[in-house]
N, C-alpha and C positions, 0 to 999 in steps of 0.2 A: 303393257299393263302388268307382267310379271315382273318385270326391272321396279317397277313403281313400289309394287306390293312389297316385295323383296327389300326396299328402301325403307319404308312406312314399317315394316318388324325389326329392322335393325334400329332406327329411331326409339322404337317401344323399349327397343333390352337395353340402349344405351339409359331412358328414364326410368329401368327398374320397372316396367309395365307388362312384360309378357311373359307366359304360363312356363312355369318351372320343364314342361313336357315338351317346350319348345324346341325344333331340333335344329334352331339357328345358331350359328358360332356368337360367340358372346364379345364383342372387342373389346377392349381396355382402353378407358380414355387416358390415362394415367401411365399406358406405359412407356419407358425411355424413347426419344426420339432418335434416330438413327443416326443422327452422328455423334451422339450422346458416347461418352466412354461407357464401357461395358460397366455393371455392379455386380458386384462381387457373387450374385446368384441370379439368374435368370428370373424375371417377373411372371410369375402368374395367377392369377386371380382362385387358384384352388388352395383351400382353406389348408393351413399347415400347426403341426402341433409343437411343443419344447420337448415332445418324448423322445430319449434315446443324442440330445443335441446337450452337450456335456459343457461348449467352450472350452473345450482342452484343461477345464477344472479350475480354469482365472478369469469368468467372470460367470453370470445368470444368462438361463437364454430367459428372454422375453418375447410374448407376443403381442405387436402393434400393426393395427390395422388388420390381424387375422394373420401375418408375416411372422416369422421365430428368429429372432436377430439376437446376436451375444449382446450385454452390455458389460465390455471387460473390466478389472479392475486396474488400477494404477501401475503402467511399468510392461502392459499388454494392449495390443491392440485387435480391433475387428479382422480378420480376413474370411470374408464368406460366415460358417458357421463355428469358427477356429476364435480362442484369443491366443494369438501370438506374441511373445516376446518383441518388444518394440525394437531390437535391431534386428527383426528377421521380417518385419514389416518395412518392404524397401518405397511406397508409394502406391497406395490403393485408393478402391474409394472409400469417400469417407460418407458411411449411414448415418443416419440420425435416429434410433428407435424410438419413436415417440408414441408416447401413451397417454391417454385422456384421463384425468381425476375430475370428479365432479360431487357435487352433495350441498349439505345445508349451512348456513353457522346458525350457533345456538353461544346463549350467552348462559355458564351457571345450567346448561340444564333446557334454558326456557328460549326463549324470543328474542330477538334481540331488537335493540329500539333502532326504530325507523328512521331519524333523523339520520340528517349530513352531518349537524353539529355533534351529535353525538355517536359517530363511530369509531372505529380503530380496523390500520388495513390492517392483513392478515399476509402474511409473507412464509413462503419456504426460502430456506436459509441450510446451504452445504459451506460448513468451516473450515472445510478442506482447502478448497478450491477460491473459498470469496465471494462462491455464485449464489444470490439472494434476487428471488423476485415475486411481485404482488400475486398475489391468485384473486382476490375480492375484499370486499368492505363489507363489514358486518350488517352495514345498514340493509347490503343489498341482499340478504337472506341466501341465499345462492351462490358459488362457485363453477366453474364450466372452464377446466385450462388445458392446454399441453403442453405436456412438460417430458425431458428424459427421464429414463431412470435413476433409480438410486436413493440413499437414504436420506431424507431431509429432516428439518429441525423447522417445527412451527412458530412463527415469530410476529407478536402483533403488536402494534404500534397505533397509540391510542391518547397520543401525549397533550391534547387539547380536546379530550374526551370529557365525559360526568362520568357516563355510568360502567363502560369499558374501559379497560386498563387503560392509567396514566402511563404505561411504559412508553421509553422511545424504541427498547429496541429486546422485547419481552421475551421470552423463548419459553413455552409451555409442555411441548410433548414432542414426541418424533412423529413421522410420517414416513413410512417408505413406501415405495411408487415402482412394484417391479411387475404391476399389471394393469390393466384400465382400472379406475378405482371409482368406486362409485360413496363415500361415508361423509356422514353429519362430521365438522368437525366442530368441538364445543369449548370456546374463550372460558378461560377460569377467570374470575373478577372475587377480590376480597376488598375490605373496607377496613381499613386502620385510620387510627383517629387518636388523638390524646393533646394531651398541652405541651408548650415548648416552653422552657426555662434556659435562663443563663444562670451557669454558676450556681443552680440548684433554687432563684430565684426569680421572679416575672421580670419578663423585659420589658425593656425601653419601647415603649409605643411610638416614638419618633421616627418618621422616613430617614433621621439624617444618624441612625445608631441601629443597625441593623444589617443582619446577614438571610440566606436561604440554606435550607437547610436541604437535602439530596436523597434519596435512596438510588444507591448505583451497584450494577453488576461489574464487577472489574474485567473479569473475563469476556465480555460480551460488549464491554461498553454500553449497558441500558442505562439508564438514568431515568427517573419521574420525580419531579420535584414536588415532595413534601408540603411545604408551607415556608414562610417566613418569618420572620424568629418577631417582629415586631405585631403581628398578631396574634401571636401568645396562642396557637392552637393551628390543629391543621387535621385534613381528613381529603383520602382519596383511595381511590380505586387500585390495586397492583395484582399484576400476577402472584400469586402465593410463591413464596419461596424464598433465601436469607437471602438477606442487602446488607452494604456495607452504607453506613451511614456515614454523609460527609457533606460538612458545612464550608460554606463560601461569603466571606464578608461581600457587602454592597458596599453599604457606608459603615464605615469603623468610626464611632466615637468613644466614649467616657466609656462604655459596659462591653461592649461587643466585641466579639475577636478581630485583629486585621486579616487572620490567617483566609489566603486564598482556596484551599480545596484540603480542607485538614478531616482527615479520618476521627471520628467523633465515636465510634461503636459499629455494633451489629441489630440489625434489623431482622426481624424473623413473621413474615406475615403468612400468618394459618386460616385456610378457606374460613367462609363468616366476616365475620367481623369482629375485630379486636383494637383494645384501648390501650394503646403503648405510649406512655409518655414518653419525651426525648428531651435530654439535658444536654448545654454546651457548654460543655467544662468551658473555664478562664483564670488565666493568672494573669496579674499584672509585673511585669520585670521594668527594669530602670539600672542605669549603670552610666559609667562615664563612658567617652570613647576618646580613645587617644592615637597618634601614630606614632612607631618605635617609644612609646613611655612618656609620647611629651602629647598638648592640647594640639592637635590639627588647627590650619587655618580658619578663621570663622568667618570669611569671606567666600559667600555664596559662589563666587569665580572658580574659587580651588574646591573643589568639595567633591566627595562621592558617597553613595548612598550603602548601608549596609542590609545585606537581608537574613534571612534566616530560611535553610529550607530541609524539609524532611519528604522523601518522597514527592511526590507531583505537585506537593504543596509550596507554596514561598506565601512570604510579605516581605513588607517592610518596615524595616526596624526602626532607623533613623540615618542620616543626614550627618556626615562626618561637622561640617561646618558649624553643626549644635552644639559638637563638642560632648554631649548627654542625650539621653534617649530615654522614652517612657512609652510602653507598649502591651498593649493587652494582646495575649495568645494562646492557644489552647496550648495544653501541659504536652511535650515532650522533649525526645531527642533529636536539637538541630544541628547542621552544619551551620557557617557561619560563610559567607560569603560578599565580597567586596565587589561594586563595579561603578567605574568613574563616571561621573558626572558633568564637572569641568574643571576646566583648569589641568595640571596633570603634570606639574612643576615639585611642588611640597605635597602633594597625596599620589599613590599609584596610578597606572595610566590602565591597569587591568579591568576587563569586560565582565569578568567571573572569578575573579580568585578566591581562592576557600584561605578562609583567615582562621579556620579551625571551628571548635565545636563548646555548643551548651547545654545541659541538661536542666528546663524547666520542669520542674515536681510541685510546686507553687510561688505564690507571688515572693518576687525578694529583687534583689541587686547583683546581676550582671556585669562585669564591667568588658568591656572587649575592647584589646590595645590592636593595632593592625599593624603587624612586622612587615617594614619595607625596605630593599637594597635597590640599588643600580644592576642593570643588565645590560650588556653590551654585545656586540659580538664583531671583529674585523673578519670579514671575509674575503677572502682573493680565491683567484682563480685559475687553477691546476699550475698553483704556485707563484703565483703571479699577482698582481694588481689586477683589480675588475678595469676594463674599459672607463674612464672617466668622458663619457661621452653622452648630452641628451639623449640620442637616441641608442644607447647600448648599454641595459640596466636590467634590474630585476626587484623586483621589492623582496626583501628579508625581514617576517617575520618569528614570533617567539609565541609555541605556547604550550599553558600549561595543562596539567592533566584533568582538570577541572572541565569539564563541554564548554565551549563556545567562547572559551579562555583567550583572545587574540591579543599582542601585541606588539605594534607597529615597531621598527627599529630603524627605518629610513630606508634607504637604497643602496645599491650594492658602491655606489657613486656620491653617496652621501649616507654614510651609517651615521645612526645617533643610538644616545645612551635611554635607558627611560626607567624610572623609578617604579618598582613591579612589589606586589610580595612577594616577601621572601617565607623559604620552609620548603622548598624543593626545586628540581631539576626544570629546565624548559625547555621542549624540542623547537629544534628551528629550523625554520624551514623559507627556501625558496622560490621567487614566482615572477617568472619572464614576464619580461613588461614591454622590452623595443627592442631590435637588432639581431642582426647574424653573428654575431660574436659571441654571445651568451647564451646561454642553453636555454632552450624553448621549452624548460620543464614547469605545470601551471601549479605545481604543490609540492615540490619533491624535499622529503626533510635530509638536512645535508650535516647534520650535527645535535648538539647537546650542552645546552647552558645552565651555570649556576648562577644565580644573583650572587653578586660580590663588588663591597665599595674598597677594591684593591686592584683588578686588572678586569677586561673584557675578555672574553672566548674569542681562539683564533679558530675558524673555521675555512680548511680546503675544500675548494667545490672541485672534484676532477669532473672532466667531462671527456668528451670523443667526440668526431666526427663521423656523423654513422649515414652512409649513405647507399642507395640502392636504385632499382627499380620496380615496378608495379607489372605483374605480370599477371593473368587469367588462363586458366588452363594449360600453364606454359610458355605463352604468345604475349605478346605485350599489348598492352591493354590499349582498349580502344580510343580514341585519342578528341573523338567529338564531345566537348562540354557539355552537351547533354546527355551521353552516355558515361556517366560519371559517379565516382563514392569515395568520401574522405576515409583517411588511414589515422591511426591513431596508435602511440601505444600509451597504454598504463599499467599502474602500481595501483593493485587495486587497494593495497594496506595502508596507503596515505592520501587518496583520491588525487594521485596524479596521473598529468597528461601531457605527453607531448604529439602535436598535430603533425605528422609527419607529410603530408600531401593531396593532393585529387589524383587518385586513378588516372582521369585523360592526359594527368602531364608526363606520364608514362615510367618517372623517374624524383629524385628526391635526394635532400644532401642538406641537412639540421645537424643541431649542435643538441645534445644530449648529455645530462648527468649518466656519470656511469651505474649500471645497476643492472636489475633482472625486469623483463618487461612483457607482459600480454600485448600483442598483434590484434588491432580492434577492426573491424571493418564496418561501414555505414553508408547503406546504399542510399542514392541521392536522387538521382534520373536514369532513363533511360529502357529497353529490354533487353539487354544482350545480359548484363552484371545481374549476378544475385541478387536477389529482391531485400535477402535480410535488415533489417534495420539497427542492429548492434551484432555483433556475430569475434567467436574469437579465430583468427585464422592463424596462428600460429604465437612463437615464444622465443625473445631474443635475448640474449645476455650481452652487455657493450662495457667489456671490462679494460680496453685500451684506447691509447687517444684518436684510433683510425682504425673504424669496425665498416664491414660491408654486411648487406642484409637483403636480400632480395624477397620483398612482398607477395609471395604467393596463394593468388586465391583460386581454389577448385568452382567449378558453377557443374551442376546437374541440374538435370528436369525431373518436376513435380508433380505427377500429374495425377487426372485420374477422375471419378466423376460425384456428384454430390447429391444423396436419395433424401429420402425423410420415408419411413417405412420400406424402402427399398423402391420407392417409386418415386419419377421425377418430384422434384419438389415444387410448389406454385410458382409461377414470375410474374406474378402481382406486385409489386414495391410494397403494399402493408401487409405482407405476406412473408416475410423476407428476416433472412438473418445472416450475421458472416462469420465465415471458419477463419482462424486465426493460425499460424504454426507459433508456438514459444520455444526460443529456446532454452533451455534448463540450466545454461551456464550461465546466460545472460538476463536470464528475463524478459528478453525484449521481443515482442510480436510483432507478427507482420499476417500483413493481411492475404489469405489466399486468394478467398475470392465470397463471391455474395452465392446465399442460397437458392436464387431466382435464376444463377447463372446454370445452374444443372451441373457446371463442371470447374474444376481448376485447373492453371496450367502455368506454371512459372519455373524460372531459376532459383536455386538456393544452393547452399552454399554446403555441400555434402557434411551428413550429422545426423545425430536423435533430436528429433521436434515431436514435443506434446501439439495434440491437435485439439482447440477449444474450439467452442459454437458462442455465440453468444447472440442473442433475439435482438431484431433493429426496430421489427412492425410487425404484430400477427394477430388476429386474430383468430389462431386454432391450427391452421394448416404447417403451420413451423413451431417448435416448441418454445414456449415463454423466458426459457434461461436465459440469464444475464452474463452467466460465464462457467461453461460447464464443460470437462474434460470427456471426450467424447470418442481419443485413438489416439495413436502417435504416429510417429513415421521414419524411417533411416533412409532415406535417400543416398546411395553412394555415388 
């Protein structure tokens, strides 16, 4: 009967039911399970304070759940009640201090309306990091979330709203979150309104003559679209604060601009409500169009199209094969740029080239002639003739400093000439396509061309043979296809690549341009190999025709256990979130492990990893973030 009773009180103090004077031990159902890795402080259920807990003076202590946990800042990590310098953090665990924000929304002050159709979500938003996620919808009066610490930025999104900001992506006030928070937060909503004109006159009421007009944050990328220029008026809801005003044709006819996303002014909306009218300037321009000084083909076959562009803006101007062009666009300073259409015989073969520049200040005559020469280029190979062989080739192309400027020139097996514009320099570059004989480089630029209708550019490719083996830890690497990761190296300044092998084939022997090269590693299967998913393991230089290179990758373990307030974390699946390591050289994450697992345990690839969290499912027990820096780690 005593065993029972004894039973029947421990039950009560697990439910929070027996008298504070109770003299029974009190168990934790939450504490680490026994073969749980240690955390960084012993659990226990007695209430603890931030006094006298410093963080070593690099980050905040916070208290969650009642627990006092650093939340360090960037470049420091948790250890215990310590932030440490992230290489003196060799592999601990990784906390989660999480803390409850909860409270009201209020729109302006008051209530906000009840409707689904007329809400806007509310989002915390760190710029730092990327990490942005929902807390509530205004409709639903309430908030209730967990989330880490640190300073957020309130961002509501409201963009098929009425009465709630039309923003898509609105930023109002800060919030930081460096204790349980309990506060109303309150949507600011103003009302701007006015008429839209073109050209200082009412527009075309025609669907088939008309543009949308924008209020956008450039820094933020918000955007809430205004109205439409062919209903001559517009009124909506926005966060107070300046916009950069910027129209986007639909349909371009006789009155309206063609221009794509043209900066039009400044928007300035002040709580209330205010009447701003909005004008879109227009000029109309007209000019002949010629190449090298003479009328371009007028057969639709041959033709390429001309645009205009100033900042994120373009249109389109005209159509080489017109020969003339007539075009409404709002007043400035454009570049002038070419890109082929068809044909590619008597007009340029060019994607983007800049044919120069015009300055619209009002309507008048333009004329834009497009200078073109031949490019050529012979290439051989470390002095030699390329392989004339289908399967032993590379394509050589050309381009120019313009983005996305490409132009084809044949193969190393078939070069051709191609009619480009002319007015500067073209890098050129090559790109293996079949064969052990030719360098397995996928971008590597191996020279510099001028347009000229007098000779082609002679370009040497030197290359090496660079060969090695794949070694881990010293040993040579495991040799089962499933225990396996591709090698790579590159130029990160021209986005080349050569695929140097699989791990399990233990060894390697490619043709290479010669040059300076990053050591890429990419784990593929298995658990013996570092788990990293891009990682640099070292730096080759292959400056003669017969280089050796032995691929040396280090593996250590990663271990160590995973809290949320320093207590096991839920392993519920809608409870759940995963730690990520990044690397900071590469970018590239990898997964440790899930927060339901209690703990991590893997190989990587000795180095500094930032450690993110990011939320998969929770309801309250894991914090809401979508991607938030939470430790680092040096694993040696």
């Amino acid at each position: 009967m005593l065993s029972t009773m004894r039973w029947l009180a421990a039950m009560l103090v697990l439910a929070g039911c027996t008298s504070p004077d109770s003299d029974e031990a009190t168990p934790s159902p939450a504490d680490p399970p026994a073969d749980n890795p240690a955390a960084d402080l012993p659990y226990t259920d007695a209430p603890e304070t931030c006094e006298s807990v410093t963080c070593s003076g690099h980050g905040t202590c916070v208290l969650g759940a009642g627990k006092a946990q650093c939340a360090c800042e960037d470049g420091y990590g948790a250890v215990g009640k310590e932030c440490l310098p992230c290489s003196a953090v060799k592999g601990e665990s990784v906390n989660l201090p999480m803390l409850s924000i909860r409270g009201t929304f209020t729109l302006n002050g008051a209530e906000a309306p009840k409707s689904e159709y007329d809400a806007a979500k509310v989002s915390l938003a760190n710029a730092a990091h990327g990490d942005a996620f929902l807390i509530g919808l205004t409709s639903y009066a309430t908030y209730d979330v967990s989330v880490l610490p640190g300073q957020y930025e309130l961002r509501v999104d409201g963009a098929s709203a009425k009465t709630v900001p039309q923003n898509s992506f609105g930023l109002f006030g800060s919030y930081g979150v460096l204790s349980d928070v309990s506060e109303p937060i309150d949507v600011p909503a103003a009302t701007v309104k006015g008429a839209l004109t073109v050209g200082g006159s009412p527009p075309p009421t025609s669907p088939s003559d008309y543009g949308r007009i924008y209020a956008v944050n450039t820094s933020t990328n918000d955007e809430a679209l205004l109205g439409a220029t062919n209903l001559a008026s517009y009124e909506r809801r926005l966060v107070p604060g300046t916009y950069t005003l910027v129209y986007r044709s639909v349909a371009a006819g006789a009155v309206t601009p063609r221009n794509k996303n043209a900066v039009i002014g400044q928007l300035v909306v002040k709580p209330g409500t205010s009447v701003i009218p909005i004008d879109v300037p227009v000029a109309s321009i007209n000019g002949a169009i010629t190449v090298n000084g003479q009328p371009p083909p007028s057969a639709p076959a041959e033709s390429g199209a001309l645009l205009l562009r100033e900042g994120k803006d373009e249109l389109l101007l005209g159509l080489t094969h017109a020969q003339s062009y007539q075009a409404n666009v709002v007043p400035g300073t454009y570049d002038v740029h070419y890109r082929l259409e068809a044909g590619g015989v008597a007009v340029p073969v060019n994607t983007n080239g800049r044919v120069g520049s015009i300055v619209v200040s009002k309507s008048g005559s333009h004329g834009i002639d497009v200078a073109a020469l031949p490019l050529s280029v012979q290439a051989t190979l470390d002095g030699a003739a390329f392989p004339d062989s289908v399967s032993e080739y590379g394509d050589i192309t050309a381009e120019s400093a313009a983005p996305g400027d490409v132009i084809k020139l044949g193969t190393t097996r078939a070069p051709k000439s191609a009619l480009v514009v002319a007015g500067g320099d073209y890098a050129v570059f090559y790109s293996y396509k079949s064969g052990s004989l030719v360098p397995g480089n996928t971008h590597a630029k191996i020279g510099v061309a001028l347009p000229s209708a007098v000779a082609g550019a002679a370009v040497d490719v030197k290359t090496a043979k660079l060969a090695g083996s794949f070694k881990v830890n010293g040993a040579a690497a495991p040799t089962a296809p499933l225990e396996s990761a591709r090698v790579h190296l590159r130029d990160a300044g021209s986005a080349d690549e050569v695929f140097l092998g699989a791990t399990h084939l233990q060894s390697y022997a490619v043709r290479v341009i010669r040059g300076k090269y990053d050591v890429h590693y990419a784990y593929e299967s298995g658990s013996v190999l570092p788990r990293n998913q891009d990682a640099i393991v070292g730096e080759v230089t292959v400056a003669s025709s017969q280089a050796s290179y032995d691929v040396q990758v280090a593996r250590t373990t990663l271990k160590g256990s995973i809290t949320v307030n320093r207590k096991t974390p839920s392993k519920s699946a809608y409870q759940s979130g995963d730690v990520f390591l990044v690397d900071p050289k590469t970018g590239a994450s990898t997964l440790a492990a899930k927060t339901t697992h209690g703990q991590y345990d893997l190989g990587v690839i000795p180095g500094t990893y930032e450690i993110f969290y990011a939320a998969e499912g929770g309801g309250g027990e894991v914090p809401a973030n979508r991607w938030a820096r939470v430790s680092c780690a040096s694993p040696k």
